[in-house]
N, CA, C, O and CB atoms as a CASP TS submission, in Angstrom:
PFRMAT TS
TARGET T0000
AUTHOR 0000-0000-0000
METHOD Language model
MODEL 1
PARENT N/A
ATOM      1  N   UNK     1       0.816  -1.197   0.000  1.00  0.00           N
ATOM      2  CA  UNK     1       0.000   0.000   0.000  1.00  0.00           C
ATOM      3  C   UNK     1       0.860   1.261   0.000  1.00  0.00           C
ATOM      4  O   UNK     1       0.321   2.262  -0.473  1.00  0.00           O
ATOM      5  CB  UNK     1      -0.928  -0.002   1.199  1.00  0.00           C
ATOM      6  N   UNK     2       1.884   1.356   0.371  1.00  0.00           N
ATOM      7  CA  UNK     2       2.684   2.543   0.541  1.00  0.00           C
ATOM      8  C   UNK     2       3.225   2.661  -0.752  1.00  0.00           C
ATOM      9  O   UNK     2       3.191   3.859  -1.032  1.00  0.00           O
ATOM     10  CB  UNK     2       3.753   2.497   1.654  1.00  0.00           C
ATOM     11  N   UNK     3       3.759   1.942  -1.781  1.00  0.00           N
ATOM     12  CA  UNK     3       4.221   2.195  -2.961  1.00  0.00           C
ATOM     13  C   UNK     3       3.192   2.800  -3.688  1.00  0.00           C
ATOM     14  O   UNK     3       3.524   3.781  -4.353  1.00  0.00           O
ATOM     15  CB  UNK     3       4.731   1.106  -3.553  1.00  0.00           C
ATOM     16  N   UNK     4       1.759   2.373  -3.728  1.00  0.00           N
ATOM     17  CA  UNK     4       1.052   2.311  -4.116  1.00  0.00           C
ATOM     18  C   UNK     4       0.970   4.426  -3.952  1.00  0.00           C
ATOM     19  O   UNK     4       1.204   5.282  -4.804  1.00  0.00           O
ATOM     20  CB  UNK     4       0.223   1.047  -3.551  1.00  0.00           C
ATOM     21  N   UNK     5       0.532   4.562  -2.447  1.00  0.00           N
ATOM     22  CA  UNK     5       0.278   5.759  -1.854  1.00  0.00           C
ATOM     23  C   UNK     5       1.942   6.430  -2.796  1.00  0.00           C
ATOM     24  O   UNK     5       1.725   7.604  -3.098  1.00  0.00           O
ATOM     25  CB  UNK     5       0.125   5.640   0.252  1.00  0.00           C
ATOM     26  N   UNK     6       2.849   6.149  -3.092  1.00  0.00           N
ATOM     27  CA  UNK     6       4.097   7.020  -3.578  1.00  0.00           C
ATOM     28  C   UNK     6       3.862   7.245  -4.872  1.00  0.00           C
ATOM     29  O   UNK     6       4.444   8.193  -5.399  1.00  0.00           O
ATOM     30  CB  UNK     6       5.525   6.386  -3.438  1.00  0.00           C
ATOM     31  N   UNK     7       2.810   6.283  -5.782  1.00  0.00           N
ATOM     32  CA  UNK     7       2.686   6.672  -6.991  1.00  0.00           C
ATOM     33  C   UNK     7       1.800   7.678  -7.431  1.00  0.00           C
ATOM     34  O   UNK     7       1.740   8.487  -8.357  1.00  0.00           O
ATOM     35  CB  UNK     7       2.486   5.755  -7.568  1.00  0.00           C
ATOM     36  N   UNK     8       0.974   7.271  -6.215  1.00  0.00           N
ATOM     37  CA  UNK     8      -0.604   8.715  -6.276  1.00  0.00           C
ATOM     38  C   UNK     8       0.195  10.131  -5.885  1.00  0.00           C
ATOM     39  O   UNK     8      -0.122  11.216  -6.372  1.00  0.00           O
ATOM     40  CB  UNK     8      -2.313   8.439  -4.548  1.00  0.00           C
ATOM     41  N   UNK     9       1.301   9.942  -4.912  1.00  0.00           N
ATOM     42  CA  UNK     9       2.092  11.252  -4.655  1.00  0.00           C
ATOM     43  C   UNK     9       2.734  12.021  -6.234  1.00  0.00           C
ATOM     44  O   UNK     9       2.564  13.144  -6.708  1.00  0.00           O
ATOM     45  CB  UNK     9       3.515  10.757  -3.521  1.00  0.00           C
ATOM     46  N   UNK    10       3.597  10.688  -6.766  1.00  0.00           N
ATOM     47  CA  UNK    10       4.335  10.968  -7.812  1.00  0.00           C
ATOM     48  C   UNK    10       2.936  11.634  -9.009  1.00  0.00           C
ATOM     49  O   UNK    10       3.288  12.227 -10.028  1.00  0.00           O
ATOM     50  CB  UNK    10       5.301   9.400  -8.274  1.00  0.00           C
ATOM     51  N   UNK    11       1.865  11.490  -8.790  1.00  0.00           N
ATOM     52  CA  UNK    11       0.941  11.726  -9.627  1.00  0.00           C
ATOM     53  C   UNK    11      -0.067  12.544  -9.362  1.00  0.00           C
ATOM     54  O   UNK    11      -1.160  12.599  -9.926  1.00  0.00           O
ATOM     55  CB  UNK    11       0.525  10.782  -9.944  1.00  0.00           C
ATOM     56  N   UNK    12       0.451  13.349  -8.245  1.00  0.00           N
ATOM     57  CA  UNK    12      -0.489  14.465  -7.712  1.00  0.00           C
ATOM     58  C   UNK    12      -1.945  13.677  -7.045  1.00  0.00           C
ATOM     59  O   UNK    12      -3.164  13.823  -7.135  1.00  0.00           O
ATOM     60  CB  UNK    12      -0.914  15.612  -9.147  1.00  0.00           C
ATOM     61  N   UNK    13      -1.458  13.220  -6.689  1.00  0.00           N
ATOM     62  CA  UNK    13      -2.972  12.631  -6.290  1.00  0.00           C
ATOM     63  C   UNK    13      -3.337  12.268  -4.703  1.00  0.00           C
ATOM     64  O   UNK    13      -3.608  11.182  -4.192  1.00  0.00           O
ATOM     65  CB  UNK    13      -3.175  11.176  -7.116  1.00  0.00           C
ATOM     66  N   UNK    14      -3.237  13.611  -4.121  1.00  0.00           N
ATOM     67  CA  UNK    14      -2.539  13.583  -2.887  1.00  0.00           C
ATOM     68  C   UNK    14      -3.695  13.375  -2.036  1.00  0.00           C
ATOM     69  O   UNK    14      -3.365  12.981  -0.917  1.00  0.00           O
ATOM     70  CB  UNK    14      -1.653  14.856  -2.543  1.00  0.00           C
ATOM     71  N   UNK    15      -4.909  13.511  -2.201  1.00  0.00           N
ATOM     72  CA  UNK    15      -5.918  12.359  -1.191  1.00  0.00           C
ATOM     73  C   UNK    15      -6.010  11.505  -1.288  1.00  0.00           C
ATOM     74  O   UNK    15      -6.303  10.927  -0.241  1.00  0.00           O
ATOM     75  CB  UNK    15      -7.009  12.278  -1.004  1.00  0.00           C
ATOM     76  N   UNK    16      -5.866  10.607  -2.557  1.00  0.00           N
ATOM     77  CA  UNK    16      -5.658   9.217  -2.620  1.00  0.00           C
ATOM     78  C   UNK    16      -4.586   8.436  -1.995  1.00  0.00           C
ATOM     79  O   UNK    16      -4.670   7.323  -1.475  1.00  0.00           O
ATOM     80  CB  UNK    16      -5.584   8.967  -3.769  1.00  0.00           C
ATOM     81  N   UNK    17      -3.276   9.412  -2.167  1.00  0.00           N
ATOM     82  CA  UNK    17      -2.111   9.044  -1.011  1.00  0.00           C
ATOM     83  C   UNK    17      -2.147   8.877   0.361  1.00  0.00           C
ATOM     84  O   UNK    17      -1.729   8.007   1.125  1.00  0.00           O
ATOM     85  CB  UNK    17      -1.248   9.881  -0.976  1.00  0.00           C
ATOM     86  N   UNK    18      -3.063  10.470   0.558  1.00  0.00           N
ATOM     87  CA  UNK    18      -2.936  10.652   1.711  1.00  0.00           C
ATOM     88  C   UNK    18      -3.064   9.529   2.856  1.00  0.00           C
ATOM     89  O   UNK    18      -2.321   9.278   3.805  1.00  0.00           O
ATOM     90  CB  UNK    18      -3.671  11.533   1.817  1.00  0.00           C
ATOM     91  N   UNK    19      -4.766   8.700   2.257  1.00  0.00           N
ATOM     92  CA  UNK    19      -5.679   7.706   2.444  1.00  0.00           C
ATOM     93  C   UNK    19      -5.151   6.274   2.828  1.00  0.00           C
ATOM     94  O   UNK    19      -5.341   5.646   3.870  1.00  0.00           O
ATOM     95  CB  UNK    19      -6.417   7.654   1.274  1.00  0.00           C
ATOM     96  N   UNK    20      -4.386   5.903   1.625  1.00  0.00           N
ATOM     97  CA  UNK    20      -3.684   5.111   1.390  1.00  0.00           C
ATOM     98  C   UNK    20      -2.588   4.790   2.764  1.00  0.00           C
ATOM     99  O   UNK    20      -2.524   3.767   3.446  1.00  0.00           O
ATOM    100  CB  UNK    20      -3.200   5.547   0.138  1.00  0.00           C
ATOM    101  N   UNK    21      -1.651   6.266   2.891  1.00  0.00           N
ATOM    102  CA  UNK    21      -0.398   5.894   3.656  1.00  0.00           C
ATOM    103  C   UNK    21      -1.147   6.223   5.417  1.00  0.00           C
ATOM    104  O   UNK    21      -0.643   5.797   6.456  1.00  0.00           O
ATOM    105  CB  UNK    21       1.247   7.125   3.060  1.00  0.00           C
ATOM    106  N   UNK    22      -2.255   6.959   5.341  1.00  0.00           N
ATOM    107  CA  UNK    22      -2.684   6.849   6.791  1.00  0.00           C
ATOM    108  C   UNK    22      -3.203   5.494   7.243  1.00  0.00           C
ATOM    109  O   UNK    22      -2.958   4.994   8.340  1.00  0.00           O
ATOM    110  CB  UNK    22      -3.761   7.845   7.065  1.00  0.00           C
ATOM    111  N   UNK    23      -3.881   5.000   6.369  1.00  0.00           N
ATOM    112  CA  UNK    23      -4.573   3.531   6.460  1.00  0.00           C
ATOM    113  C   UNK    23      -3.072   2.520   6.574  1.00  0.00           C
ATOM    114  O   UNK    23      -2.828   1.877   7.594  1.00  0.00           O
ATOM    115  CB  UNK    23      -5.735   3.118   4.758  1.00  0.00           C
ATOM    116  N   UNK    24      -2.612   2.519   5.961  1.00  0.00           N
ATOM    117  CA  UNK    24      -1.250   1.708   6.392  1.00  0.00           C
ATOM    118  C   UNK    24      -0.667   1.900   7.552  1.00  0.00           C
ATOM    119  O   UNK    24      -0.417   1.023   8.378  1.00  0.00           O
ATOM    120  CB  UNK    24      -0.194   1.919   5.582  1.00  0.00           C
ATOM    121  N   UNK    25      -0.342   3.539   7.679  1.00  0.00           N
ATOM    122  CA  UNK    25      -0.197   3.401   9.270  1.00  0.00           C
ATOM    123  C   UNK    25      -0.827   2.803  10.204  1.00  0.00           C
ATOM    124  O   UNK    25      -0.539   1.846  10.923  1.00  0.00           O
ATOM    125  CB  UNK    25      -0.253   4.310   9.770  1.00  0.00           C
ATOM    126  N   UNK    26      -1.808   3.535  10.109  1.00  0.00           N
ATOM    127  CA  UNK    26      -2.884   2.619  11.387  1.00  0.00           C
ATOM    128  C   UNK    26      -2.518   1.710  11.547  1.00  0.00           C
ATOM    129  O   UNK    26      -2.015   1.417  12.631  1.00  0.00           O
ATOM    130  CB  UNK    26      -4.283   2.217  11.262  1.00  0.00           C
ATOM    131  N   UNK    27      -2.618   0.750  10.413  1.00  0.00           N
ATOM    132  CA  UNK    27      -2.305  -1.013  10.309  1.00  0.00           C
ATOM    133  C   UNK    27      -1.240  -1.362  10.602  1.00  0.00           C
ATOM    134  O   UNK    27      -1.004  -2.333  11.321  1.00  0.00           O
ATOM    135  CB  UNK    27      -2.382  -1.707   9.060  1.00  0.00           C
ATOM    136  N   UNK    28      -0.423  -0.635  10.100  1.00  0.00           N
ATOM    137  CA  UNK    28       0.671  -0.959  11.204  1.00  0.00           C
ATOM    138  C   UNK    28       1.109  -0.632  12.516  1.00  0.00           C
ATOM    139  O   UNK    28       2.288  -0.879  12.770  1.00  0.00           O
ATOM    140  CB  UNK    28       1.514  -0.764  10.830  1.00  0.00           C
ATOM    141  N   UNK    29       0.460  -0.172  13.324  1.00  0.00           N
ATOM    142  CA  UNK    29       0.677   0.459  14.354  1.00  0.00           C
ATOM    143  C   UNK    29      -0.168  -0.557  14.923  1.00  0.00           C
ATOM    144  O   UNK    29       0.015  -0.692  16.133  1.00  0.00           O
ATOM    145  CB  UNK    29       0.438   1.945  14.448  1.00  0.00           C
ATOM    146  N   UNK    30      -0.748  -1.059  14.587  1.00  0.00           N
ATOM    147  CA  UNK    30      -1.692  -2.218  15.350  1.00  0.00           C
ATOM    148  C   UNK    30      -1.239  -3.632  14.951  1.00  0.00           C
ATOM    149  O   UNK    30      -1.910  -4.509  15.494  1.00  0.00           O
ATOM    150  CB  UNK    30      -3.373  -2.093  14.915  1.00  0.00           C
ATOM    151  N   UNK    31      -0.422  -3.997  14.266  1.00  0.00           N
ATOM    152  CA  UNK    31       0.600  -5.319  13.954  1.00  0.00           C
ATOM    153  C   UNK    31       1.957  -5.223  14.826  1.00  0.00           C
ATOM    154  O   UNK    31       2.243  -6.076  15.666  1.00  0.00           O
ATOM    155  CB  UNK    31       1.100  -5.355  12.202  1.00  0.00           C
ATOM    156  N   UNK    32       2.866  -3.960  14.507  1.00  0.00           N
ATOM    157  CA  UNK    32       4.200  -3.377  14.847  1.00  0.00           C
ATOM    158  C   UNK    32       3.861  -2.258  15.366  1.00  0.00           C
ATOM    159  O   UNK    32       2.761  -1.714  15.472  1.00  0.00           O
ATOM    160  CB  UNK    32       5.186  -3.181  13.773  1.00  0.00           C
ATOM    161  N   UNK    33       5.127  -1.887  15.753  1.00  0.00           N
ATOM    162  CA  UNK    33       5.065  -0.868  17.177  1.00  0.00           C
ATOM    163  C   UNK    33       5.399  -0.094  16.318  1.00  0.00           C
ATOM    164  O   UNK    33       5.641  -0.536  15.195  1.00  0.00           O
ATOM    165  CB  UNK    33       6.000  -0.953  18.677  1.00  0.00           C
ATOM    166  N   UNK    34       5.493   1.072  16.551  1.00  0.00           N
ATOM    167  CA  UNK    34       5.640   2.629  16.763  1.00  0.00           C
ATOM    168  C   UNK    34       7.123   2.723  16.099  1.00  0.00           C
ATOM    169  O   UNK    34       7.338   3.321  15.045  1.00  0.00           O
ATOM    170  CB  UNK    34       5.536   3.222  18.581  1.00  0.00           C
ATOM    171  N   UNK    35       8.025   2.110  16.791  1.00  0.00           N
ATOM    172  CA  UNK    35       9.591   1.820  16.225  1.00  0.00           C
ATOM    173  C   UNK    35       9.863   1.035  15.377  1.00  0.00           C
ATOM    174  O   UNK    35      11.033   0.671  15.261  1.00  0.00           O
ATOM    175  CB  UNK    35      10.450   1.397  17.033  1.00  0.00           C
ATOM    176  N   UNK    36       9.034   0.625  14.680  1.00  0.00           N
ATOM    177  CA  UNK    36       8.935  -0.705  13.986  1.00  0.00           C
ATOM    178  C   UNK    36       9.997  -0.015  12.689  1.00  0.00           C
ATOM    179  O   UNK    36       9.973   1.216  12.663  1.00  0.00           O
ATOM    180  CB  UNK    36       7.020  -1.330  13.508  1.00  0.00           C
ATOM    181  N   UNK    37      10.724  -0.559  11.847  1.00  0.00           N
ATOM    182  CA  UNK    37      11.148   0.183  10.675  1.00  0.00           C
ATOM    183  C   UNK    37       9.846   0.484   9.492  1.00  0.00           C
ATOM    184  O   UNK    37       9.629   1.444   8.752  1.00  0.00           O
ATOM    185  CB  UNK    37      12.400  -0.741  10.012  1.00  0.00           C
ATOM    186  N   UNK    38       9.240  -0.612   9.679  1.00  0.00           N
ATOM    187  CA  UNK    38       7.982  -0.104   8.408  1.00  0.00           C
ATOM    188  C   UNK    38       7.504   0.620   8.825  1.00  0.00           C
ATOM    189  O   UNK    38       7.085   1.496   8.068  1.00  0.00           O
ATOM    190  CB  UNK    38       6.866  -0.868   7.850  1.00  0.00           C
ATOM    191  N   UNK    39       7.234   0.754  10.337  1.00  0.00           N
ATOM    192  CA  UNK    39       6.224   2.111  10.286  1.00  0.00           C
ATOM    193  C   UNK    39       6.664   3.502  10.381  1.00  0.00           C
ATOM    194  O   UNK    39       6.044   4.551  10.204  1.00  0.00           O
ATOM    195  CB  UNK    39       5.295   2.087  11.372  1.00  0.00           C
ATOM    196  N   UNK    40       7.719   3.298  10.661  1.00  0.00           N
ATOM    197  CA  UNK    40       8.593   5.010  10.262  1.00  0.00           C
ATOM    198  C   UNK    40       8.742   5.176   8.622  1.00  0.00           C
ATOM    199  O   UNK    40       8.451   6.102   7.865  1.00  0.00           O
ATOM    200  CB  UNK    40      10.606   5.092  10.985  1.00  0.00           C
ATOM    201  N   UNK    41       9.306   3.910   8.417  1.00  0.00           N
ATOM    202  CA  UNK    41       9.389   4.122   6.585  1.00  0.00           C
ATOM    203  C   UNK    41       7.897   4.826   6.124  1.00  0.00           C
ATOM    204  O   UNK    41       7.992   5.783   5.355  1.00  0.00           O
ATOM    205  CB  UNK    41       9.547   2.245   5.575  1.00  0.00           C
ATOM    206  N   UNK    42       6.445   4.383   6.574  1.00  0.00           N
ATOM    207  CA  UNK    42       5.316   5.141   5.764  1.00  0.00           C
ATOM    208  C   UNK    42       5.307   6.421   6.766  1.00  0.00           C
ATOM    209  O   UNK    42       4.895   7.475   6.281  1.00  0.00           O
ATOM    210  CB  UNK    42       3.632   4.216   5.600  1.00  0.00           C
ATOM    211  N   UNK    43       5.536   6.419   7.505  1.00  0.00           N
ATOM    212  CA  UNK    43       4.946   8.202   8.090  1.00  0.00           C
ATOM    213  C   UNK    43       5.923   8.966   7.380  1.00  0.00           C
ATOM    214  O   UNK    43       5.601   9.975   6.754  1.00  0.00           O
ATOM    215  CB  UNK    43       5.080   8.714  10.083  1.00  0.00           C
ATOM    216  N   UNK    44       7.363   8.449   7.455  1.00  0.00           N
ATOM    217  CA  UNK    44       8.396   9.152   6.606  1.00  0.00           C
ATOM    218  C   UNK    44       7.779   9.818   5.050  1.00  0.00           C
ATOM    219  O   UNK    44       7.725  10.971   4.621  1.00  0.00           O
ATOM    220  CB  UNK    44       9.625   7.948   6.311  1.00  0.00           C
ATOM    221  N   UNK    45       7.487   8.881   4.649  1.00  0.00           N
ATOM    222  CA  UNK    45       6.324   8.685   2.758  1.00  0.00           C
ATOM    223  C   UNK    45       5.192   9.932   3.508  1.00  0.00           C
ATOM    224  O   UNK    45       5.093  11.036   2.974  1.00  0.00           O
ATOM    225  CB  UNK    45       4.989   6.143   2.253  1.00  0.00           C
ATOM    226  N   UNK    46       4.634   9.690   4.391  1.00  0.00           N
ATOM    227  CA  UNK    46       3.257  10.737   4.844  1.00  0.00           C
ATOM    228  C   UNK    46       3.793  11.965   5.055  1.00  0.00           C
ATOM    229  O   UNK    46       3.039  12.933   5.160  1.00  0.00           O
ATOM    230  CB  UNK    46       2.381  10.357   6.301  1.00  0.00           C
ATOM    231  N   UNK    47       4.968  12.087   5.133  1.00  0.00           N
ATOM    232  CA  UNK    47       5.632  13.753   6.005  1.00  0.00           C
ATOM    233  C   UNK    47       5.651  14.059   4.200  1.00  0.00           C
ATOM    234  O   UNK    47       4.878  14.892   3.727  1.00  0.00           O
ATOM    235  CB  UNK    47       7.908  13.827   7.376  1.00  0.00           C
ATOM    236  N   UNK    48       6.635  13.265   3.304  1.00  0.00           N
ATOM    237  CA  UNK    48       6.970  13.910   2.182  1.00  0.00           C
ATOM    238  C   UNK    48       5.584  14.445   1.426  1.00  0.00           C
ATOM    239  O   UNK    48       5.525  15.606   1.020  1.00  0.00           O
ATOM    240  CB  UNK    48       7.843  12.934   1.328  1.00  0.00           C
ATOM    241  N   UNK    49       4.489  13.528   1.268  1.00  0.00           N
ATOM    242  CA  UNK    49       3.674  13.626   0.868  1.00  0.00           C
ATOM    243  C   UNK    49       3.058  15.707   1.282  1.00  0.00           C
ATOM    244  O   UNK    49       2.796  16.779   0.737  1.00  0.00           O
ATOM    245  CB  UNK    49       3.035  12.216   1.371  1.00  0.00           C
ATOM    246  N   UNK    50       3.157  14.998   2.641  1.00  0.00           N
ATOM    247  CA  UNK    50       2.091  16.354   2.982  1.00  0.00           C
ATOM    248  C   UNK    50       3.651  17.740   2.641  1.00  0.00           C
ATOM    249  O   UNK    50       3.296  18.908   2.800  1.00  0.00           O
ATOM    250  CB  UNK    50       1.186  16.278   5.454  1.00  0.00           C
ATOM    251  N   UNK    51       4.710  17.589   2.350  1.00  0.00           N
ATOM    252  CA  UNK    51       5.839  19.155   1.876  1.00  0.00           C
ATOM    253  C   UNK    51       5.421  18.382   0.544  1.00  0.00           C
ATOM    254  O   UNK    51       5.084  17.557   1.394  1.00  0.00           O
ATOM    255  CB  UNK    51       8.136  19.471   2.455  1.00  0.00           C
ATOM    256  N   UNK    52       5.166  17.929  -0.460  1.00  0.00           N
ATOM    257  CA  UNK    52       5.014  18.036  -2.212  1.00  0.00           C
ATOM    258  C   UNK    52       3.648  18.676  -2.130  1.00  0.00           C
ATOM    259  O   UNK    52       3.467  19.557  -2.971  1.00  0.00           O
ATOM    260  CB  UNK    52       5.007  16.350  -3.279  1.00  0.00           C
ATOM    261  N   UNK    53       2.349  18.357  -1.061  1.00  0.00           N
ATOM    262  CA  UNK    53       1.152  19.090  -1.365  1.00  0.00           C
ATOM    263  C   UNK    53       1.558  20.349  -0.567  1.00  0.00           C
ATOM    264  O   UNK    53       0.716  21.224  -0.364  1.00  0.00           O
ATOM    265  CB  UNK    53      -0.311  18.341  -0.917  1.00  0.00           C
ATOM    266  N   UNK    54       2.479  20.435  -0.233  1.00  0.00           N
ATOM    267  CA  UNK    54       2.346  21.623   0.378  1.00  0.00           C
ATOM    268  C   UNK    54       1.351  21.982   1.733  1.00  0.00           C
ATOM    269  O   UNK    54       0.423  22.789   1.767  1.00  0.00           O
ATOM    270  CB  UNK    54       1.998  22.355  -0.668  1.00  0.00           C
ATOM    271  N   UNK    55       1.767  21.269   2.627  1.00  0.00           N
ATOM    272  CA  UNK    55       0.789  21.268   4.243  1.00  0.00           C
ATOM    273  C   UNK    55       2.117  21.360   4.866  1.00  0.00           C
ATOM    274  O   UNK    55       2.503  20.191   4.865  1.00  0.00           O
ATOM    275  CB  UNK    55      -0.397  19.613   4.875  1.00  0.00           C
ATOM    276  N   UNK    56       2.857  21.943   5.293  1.00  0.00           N
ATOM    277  CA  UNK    56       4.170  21.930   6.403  1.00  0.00           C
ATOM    278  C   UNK    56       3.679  21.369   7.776  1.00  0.00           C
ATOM    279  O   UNK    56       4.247  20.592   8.544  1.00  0.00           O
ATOM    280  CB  UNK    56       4.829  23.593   6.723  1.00  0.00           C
ATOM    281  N   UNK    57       2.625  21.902   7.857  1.00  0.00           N
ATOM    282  CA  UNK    57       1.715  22.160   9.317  1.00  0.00           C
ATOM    283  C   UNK    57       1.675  20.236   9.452  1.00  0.00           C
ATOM    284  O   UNK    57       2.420  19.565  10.166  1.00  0.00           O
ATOM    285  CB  UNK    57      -0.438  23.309   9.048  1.00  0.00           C
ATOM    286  N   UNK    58       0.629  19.740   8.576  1.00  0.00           N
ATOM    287  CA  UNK    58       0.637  18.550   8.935  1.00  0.00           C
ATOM    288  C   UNK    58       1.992  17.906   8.498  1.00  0.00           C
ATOM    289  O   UNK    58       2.069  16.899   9.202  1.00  0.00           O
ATOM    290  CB  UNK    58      -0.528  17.937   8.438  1.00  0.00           C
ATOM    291  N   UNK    59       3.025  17.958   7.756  1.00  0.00           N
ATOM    292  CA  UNK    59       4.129  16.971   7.833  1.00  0.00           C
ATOM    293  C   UNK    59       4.797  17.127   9.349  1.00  0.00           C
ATOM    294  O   UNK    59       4.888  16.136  10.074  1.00  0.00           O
ATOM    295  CB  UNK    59       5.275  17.272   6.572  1.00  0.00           C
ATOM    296  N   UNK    60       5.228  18.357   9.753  1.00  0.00           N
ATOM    297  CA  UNK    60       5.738  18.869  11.163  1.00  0.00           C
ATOM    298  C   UNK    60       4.333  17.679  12.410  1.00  0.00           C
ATOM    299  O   UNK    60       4.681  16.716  13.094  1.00  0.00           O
ATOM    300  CB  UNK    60       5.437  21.329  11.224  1.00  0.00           C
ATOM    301  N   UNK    61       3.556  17.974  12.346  1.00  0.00           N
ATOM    302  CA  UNK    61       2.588  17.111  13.079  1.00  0.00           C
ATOM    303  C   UNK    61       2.781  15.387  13.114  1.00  0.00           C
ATOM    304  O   UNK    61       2.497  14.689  14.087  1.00  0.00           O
ATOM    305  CB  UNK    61       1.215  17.452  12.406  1.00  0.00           C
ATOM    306  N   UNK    62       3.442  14.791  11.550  1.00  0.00           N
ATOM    307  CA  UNK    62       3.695  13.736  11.960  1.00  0.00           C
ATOM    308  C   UNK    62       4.838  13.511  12.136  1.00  0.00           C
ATOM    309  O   UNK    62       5.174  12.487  12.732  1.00  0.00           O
ATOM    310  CB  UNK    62       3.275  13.011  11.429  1.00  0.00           C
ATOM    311  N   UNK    63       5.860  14.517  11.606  1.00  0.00           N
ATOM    312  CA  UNK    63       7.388  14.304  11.987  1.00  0.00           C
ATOM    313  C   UNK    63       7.452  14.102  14.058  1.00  0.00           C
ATOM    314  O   UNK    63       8.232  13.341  14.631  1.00  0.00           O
ATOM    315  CB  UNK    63       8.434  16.121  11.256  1.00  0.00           C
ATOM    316  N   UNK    64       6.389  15.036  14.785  1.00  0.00           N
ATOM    317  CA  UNK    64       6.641  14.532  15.848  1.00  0.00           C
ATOM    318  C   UNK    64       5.995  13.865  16.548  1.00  0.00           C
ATOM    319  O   UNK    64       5.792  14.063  17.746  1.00  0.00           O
ATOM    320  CB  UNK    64       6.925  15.110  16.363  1.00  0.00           C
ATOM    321  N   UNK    65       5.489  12.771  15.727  1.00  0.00           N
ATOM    322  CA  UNK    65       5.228  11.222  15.780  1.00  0.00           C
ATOM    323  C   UNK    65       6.368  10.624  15.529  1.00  0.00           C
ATOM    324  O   UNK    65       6.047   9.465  15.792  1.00  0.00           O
ATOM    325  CB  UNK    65       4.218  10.669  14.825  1.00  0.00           C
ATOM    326  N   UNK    66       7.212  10.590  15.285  1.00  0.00           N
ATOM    327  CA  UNK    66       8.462   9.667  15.070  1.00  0.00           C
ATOM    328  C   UNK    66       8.770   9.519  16.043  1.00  0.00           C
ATOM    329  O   UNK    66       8.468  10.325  16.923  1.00  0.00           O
ATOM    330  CB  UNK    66       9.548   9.970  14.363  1.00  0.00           C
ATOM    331  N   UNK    67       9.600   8.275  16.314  1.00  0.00           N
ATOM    332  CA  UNK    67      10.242   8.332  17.622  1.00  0.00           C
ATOM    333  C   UNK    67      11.930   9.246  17.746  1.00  0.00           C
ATOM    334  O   UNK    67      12.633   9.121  16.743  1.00  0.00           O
ATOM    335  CB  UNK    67      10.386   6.631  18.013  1.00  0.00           C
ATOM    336  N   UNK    68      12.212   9.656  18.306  1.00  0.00           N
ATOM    337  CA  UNK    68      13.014  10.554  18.960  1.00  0.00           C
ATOM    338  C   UNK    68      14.482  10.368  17.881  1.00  0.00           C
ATOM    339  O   UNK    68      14.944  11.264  17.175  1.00  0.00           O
ATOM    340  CB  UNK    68      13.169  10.102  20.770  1.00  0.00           C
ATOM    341  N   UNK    69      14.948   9.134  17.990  1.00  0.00           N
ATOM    342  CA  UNK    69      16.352   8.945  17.251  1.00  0.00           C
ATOM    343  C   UNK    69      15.719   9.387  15.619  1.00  0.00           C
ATOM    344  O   UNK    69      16.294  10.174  14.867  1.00  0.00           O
ATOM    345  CB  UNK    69      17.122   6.991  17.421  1.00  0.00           C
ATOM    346  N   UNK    70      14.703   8.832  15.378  1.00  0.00           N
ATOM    347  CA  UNK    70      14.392   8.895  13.861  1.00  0.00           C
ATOM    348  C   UNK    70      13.819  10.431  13.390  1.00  0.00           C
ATOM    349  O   UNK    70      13.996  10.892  12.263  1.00  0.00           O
ATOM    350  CB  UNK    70      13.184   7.678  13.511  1.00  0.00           C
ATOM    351  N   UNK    71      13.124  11.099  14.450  1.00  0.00           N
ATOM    352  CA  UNK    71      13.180  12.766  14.288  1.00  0.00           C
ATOM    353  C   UNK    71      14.239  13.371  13.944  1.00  0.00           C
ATOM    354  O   UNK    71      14.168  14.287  13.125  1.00  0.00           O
ATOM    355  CB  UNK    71      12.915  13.474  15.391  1.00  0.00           C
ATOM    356  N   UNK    72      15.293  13.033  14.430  1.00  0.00           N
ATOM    357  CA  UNK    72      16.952  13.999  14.625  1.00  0.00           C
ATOM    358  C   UNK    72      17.473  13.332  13.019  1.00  0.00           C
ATOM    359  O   UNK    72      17.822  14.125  12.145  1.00  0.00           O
ATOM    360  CB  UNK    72      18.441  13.297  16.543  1.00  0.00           C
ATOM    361  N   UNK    73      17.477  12.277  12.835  1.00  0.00           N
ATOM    362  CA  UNK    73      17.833  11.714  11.474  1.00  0.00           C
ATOM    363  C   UNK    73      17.313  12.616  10.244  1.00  0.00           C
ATOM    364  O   UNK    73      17.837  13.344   9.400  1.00  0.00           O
ATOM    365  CB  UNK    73      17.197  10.239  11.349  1.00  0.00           C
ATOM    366  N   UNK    74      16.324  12.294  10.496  1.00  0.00           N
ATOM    367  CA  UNK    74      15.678  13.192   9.371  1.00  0.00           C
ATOM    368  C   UNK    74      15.826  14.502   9.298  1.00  0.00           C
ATOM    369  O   UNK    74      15.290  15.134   8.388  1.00  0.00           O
ATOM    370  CB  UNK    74      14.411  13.118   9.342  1.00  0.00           C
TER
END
């Protein structure tokens, strides 16, 4: 689902992404934890998403959802 959500990005199609990479989160956040690598890899995909549509406000909102080491990385 997240590739999927990167092609609707690559294609302007940024509620269909949006949809896509929040619904994956969720799902993963309820399989794997919070630190999990997949689930930083899609919020990571959700931050870019929301700076190409242009929302700073919400990428900053999920950037501090990351956990702590993976905030400073980025």
């Amino acid at each position: 689902m997240v590739h999927l959500g990167l092609l609707y990005t690559d294609q302007q199609r940024y509620q269909d992404a949006e949809q896509l990479l929040i619904e994956t989160i969720q799902g993963r956040l309820k399989v794997l934890s919070e630190e999990h690598h997949d689930t930083i890899f899609a919020i990571n995909k959700l931050i870019d998403l929301y700076e190409a549509w242009g929302k700073p406000e919400k990428a900053e909102a999920w950037r501090a959802k990351l956990p702590r080491a993976e905030a400073v990385e980025e």
